[in-house]
C-alpha positions in Angstrom: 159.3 133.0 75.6 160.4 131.4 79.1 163.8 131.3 80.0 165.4 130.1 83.0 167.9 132.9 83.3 167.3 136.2 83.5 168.7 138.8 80.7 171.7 139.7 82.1 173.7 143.6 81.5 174.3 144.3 77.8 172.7 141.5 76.5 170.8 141.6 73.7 167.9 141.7 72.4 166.0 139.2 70.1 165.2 141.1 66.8 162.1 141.1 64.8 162.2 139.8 61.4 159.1 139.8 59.3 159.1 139.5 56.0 157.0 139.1 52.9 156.8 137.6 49.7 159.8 140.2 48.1 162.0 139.0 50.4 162.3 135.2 49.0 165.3 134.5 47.1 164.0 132.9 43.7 167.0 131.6 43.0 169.9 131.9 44.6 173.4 132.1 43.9 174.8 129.2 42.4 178.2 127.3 43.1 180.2 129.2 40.3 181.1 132.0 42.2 181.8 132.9 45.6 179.4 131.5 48.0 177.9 134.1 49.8 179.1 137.1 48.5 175.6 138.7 47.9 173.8 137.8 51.1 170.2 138.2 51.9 168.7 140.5 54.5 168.0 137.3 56.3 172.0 136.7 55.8 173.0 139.7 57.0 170.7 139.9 60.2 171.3 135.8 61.4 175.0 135.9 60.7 175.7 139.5 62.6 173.9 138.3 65.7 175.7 134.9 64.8 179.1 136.8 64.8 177.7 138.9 67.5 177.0 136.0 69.9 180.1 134.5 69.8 182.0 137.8 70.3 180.1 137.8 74.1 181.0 134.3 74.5 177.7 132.8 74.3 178.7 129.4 72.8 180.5 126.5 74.1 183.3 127.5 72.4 184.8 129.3 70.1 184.6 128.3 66.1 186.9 129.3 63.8 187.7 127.9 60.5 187.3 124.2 60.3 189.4 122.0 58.1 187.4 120.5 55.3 188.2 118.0 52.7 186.1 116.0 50.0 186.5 111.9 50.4 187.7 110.4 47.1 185.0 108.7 45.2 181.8 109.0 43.4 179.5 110.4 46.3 181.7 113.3 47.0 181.5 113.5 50.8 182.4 116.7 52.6 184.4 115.4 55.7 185.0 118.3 58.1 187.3 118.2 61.5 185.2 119.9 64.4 187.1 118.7 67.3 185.3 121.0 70.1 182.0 120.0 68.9 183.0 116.2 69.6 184.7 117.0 73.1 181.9 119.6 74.4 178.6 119.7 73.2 175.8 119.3 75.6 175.3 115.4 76.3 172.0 113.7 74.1 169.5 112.6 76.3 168.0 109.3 76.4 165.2 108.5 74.3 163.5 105.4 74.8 160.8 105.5 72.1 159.4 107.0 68.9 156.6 108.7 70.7 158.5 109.4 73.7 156.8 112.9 75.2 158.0 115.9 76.3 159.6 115.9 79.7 159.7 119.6 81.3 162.5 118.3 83.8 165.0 117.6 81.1 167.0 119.7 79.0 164.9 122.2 76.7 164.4 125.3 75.2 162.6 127.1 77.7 166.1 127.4 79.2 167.4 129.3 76.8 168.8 132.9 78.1 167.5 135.3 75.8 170.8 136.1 74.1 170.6 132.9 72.8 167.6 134.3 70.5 168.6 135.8 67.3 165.4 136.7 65.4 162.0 136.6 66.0 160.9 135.1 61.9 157.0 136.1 61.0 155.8 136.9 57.9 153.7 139.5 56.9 150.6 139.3 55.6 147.6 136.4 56.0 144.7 138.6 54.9 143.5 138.8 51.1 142.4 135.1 50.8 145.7 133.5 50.3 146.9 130.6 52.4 147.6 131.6 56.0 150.8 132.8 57.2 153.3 130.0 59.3 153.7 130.4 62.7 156.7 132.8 63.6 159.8 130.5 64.7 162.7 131.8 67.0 165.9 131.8 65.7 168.4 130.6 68.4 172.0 129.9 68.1 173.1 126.1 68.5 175.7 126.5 71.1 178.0 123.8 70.2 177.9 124.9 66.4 178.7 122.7 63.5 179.8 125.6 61.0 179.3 129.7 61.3 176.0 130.7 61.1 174.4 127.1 62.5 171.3 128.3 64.5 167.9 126.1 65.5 164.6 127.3 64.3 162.1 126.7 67.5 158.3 127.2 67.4 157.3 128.6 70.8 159.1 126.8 73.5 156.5 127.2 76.1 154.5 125.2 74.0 156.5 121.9 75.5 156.1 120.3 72.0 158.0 117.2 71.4 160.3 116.4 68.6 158.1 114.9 66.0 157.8 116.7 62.4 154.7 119.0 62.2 153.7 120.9 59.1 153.7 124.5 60.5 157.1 124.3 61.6 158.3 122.6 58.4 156.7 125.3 56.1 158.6 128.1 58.4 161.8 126.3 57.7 161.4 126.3 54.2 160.2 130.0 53.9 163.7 130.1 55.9 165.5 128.3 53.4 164.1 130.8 50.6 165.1 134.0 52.3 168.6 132.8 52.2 170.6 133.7 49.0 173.2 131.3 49.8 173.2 128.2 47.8 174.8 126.4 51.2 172.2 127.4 53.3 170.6 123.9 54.7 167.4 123.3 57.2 167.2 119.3 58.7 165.0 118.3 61.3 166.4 114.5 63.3 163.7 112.3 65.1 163.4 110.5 67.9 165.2 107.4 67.2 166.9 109.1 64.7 169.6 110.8 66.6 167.9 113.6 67.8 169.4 115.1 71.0 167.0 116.9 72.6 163.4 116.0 72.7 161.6 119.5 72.3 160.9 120.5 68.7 163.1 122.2 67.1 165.0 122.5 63.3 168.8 122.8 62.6 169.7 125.5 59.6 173.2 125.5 58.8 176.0 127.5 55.8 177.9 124.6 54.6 180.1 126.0 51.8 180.1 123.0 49.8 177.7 121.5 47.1 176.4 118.1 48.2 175.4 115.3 45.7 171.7 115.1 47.4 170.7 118.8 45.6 171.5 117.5 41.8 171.4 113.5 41.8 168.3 112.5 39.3 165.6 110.4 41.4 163.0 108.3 39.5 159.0 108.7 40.7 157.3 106.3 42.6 153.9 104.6 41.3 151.3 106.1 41.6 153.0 108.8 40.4 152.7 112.0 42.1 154.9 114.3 44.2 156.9 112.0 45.4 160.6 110.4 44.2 163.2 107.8 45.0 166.5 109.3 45.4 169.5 106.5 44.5 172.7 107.0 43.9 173.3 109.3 46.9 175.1 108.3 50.3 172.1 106.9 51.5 168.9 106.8 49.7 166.3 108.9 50.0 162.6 110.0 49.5 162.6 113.1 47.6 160.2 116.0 47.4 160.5 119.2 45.9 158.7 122.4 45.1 159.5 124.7 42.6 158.5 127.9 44.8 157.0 129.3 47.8 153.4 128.7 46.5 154.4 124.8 47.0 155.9 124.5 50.3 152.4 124.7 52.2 151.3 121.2 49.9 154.8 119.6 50.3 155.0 120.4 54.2 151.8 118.9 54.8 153.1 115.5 52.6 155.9 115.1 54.2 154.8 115.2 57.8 151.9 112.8 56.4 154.6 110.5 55.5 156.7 111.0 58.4 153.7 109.9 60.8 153.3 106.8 58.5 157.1 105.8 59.2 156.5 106.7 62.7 153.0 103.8 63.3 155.6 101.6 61.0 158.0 101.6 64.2 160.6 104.0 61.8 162.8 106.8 62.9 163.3 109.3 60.2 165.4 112.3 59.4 164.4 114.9 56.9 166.9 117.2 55.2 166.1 120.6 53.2 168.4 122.5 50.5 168.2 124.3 47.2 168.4 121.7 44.5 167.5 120.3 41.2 164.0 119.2 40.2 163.9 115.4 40.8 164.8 114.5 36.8 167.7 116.7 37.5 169.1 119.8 36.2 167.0 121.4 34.1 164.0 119.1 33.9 161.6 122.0 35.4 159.9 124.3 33.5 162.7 127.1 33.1 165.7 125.2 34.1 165.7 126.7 37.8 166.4 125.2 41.1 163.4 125.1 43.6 163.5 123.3 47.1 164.1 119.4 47.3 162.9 117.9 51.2 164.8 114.6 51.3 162.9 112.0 54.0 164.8 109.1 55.4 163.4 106.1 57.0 165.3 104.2 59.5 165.5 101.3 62.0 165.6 103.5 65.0 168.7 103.3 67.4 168.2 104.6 71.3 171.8 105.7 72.6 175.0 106.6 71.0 177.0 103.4 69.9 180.2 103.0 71.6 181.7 101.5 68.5 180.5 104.1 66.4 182.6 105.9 64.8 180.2 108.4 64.3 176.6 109.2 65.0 174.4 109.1 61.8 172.3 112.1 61.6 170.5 114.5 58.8 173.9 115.5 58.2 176.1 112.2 58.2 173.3 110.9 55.7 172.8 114.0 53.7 176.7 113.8 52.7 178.6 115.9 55.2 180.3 114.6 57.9 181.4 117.0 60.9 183.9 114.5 62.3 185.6 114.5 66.1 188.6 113.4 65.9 191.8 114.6 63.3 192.7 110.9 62.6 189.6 109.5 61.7 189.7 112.7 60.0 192.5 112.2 57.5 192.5 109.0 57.3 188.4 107.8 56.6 187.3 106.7 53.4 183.9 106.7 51.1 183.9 103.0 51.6 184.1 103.2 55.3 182.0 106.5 55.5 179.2 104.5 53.7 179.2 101.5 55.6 178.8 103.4 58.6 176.0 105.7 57.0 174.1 103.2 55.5 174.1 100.6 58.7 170.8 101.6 59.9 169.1 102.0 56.6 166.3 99.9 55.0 167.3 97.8 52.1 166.4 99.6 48.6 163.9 96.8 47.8 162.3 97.3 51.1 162.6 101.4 51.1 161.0 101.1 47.7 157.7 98.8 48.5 157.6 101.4 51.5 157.7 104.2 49.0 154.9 103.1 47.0 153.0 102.7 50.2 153.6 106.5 51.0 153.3 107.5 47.3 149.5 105.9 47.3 148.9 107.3 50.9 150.0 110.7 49.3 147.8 110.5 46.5 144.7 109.6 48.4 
């Protein structure tokens, strides 16, 4: 990859990670025990360059345990104080449009030094008549980090691709999500318009050591049905897809970017957020009971700038459930009610979302 600064002394080395079929995590721990206490060999290798990165001072600053509560109320919302984060992370840029292109002058991930790199992710294989291999994805570390072990996953930054959703990418970041044995291990992608902060294409994956109502609430299909759900009930609303395995996520990739590019010629933002979760009738609706993947896509009126009377920018995160929050008294003192309102603000009405929902559901099944 390019990188505007060269590798200084001592520093290391991106390593290579390939891996194969084995090496996805079937299912993963559950919440009953400890979370994380049997890590994958993706765990170990991402969180001891993690650990090892921050040690050099590679970040903004350095993260130690963050206070975490969950909000009173039915949706269960994880609020978390992350002051630094708030006070110095690298500025957004502006985005003026959906389709805005890539701008080589502006902040991207050519820049990165190549400390910054963790692991080099390809898989093994593409040979035997089975479906082609993803393209291999860096593994960088997100230097103002939301929780240990948050890292972007990049397809080749010379490229100079913008941030819109594409299909190889996704499918990496689920193969991601599946090497990880940790339940809390989540992969979201933001959009232009949809509070994304840099416009060069790139996936956030994150440990966040809570359960989130998004990975068991039951959605209903949509007509005609298909692969694709309504998620209600949740902090904000959701289409839901989900795949039981690896041999689904090539399919449900390809479906969801479909129906991200049909929210994006509707004049839509969207955010997309990935985790380990029940099948869309809930826990144990699927054939053996297991968890597989659920991919949740959210459309949005999109919103160019931060709002100075936000309280909070909503991103994949915020609308997901989990709220990394700037300040300590908006931390102890926010509730569900006030958390939704903001969440919610820039969402579609349900009867809306849902005539939108069929739309994708019979562009899905064409």
């Amino acid at each position: 990859m390019a990188a505007a600064a060269g590798e200084g002394p001592g520093e290391p080395s991106p390593e290579d990670f390939v891996y194969g079929e084995e090496d996805f995590v079937l299912q993963g721990a559950g919440w009953g025990g400890e979370p994380g206490s049997a890590p994958s060999r993706f765990d170990r290798a991402l969180l001891a360059g993690w650990s090892d990165r921050m040690e050099r001072g590679l970040f903004r600053y350095r993260l130690g345990p963050l206070p975490t509560r969950v909000l009173p109320g039915p949706m269960r919302l994880v609020a978390q104080l992350n002051v630094q984060r708030g006070a110095e992370r690298r500025p957004p840029q502006a985005v003026r449009s959906l389709r805005q292109p890539f701008d080589p002058r502006a902040f991207n991930f050519t820049r990165l030094r190549p400390g910054e790199v963790l692991l080099r992710l390809r898989r093994a294989g593409g040979g035997g008549g089975g479906p082609a291999p993803p393209d291999p994805l860096l593994v960088a570390i997100n230097a103002s980090p939301l929780e240990r072990g948050h890292v972007l996953l990049l397809p080749e930054p010379a490229r100079g691709l913008p941030q819109a959703l594409t299909a190889p990418l996704l499918r990496g970041g689920l193969e991601a999500a599946l090497l990880s044995a940790h339940p809390g291990f989540r992969v979201g992608f933001n959009g232009l318009g949809g509070c994304a902060s840099v416009n060069h294409l790139h996936l956030h994956a994150f440990y966040l050591g809570r359960p989130l109502l998004v990975e068991s609430a039951p959605a209903r299909p949509l007509r005609p049905p298909g692969g694709l759900s309504f998620l209600p009930g949740v902090p904000a609303p959701a289409f839901l897809f989900y795949a039981a395995g690896p041999a689904g996520l090539e399919a449900l990739a390809r479906d969801v970017c479909r129906a991200a590019e049909h929210l994006a010629d509707a004049g839509l933002a969207y955010n997309v957020f990935a985790t380990r979760g029940d099948p869309p009738g809930g826990a144990g609706a699927g054939a053996g009971g297991g968890r597989g993947l659920r991919v949740l896509l959210w459309a949005r009126r999109p919103t160019f700038g931060a709002k100075a009377s936000a309280a909070f920018n909503v991103a994949l995160c915020e609308l997901a459930g989990y709220l990394p929050l700037p300040a300590a008294p908006l931390f102890r003192e926010i509730t569900e009610a006030e958390a939704l309102r903001a969440i919610r603000e820039h969402l579609l009405p349900e009867p809306e979302l849902l005539r939108l929902g069929e739309d994708l559901a019979r562009l899905l099944a064409a």
